[in-house]
C-alpha positions as CSV (number, residue, x, y, z in Angstrom):
1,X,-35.3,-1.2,-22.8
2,X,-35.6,-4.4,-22.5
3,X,-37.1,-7.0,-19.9
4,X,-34.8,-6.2,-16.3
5,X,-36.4,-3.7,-13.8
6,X,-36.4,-0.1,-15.2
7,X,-33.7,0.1,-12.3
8,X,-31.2,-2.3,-14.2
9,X,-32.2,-1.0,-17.4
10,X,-30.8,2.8,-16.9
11,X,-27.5,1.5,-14.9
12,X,-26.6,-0.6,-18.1
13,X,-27.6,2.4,-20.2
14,X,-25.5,4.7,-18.2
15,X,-22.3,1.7,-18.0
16,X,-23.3,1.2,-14.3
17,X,-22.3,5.6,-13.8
18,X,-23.2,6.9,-10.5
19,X,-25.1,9.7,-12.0
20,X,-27.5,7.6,-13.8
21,X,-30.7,8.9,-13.1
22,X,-32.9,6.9,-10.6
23,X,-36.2,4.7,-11.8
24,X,-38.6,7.1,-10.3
25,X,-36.7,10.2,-12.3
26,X,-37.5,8.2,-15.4
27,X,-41.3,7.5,-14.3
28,X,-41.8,11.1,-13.6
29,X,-40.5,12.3,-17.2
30,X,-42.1,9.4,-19.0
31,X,-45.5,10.6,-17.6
32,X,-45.2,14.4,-19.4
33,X,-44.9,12.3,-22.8
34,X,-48.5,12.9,-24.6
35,X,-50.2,9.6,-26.1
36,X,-50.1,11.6,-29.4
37,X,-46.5,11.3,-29.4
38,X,-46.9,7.3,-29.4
39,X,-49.6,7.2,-31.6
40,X,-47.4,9.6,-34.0
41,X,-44.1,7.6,-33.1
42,X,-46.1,4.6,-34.3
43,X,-47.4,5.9,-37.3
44,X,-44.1,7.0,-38.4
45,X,-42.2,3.9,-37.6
46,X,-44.7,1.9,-39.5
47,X,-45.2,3.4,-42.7
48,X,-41.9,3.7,-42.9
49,X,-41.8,-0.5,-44.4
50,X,-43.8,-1.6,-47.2
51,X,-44.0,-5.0,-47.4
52,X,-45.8,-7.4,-49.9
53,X,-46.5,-10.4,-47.3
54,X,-49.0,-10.1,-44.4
55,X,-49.6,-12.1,-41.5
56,X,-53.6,-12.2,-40.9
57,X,-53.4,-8.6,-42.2
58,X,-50.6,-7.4,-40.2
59,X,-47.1,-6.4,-41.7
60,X,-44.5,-8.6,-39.6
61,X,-41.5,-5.9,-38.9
62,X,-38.8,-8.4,-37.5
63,X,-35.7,-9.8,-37.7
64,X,-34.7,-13.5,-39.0
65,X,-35.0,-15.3,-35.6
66,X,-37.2,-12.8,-33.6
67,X,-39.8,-14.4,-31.3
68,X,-43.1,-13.0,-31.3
69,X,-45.3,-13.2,-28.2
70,X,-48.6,-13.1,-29.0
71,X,-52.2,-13.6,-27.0
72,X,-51.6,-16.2,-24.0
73,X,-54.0,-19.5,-25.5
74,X,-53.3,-22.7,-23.7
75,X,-55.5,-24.7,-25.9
76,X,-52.7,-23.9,-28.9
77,X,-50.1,-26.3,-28.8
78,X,-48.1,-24.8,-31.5
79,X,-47.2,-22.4,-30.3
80,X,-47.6,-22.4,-26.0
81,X,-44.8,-22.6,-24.1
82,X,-43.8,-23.6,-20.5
83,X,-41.0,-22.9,-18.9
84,X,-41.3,-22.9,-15.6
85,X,-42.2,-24.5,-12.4
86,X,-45.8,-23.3,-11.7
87,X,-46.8,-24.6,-15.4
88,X,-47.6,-20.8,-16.7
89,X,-46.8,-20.6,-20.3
90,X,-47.2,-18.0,-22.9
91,X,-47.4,-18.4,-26.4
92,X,-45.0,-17.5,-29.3
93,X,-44.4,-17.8,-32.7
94,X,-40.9,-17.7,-34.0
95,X,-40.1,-15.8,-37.2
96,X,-37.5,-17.2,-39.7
97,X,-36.5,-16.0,-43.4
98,X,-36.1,-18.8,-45.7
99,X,-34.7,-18.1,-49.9
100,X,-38.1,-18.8,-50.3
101,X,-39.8,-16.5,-48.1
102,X,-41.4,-16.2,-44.5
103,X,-42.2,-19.0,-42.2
104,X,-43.9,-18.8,-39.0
């Protein structure tokens, strides 16, 4: 999913079909998956890389171009960002592959 109202979301998923199951149909089931399953999910999806660059000791699993949100900090001006009327930004980092490696 990505950043619409869970709504939106499932009617795109579903090419806008009137049998698309509703928001709170997808609440209900999401609440019988166990945190295990994430955990394990997470686990699974994450040793599946192995890579020989880290960022502060994290593997970065993205793609050339990705943004990466990370902590809000307005006192970073690298990386905060405002972009919109009421002057409440977020920060990001933007990922790009170079022929000679990672920048951030």
């Amino acid at each position: 999913m990505q950043k619409s109202a869970s709504k939106t979301e499932l009617l795109k998923y579903f090419d806008f079909n009137a049998s698309a199951p509703t928001a709170s149909a997808l609440i209900q089931q999401r609440k019988k998956i166990s945190p295990e399953a994430f955990d394990s999910l997470f686990y699974s999806f994450s040793n599946a890389f192995f890579l020989d660059k880290t960022l502060k000791g994290y593997d970065p699993i993205a793609v050339d171009g990705s943004d990466i949100y990370i902590p809000r900090n307005p006192k970073a001006p690298d990386t905060y960002r405002v972009t919109d009327r009421y002057n409440k930004g977020f920060n990001m980092i933007h990922l790009s592959l170079t022929p000679n490696g990672l920048i951030l």
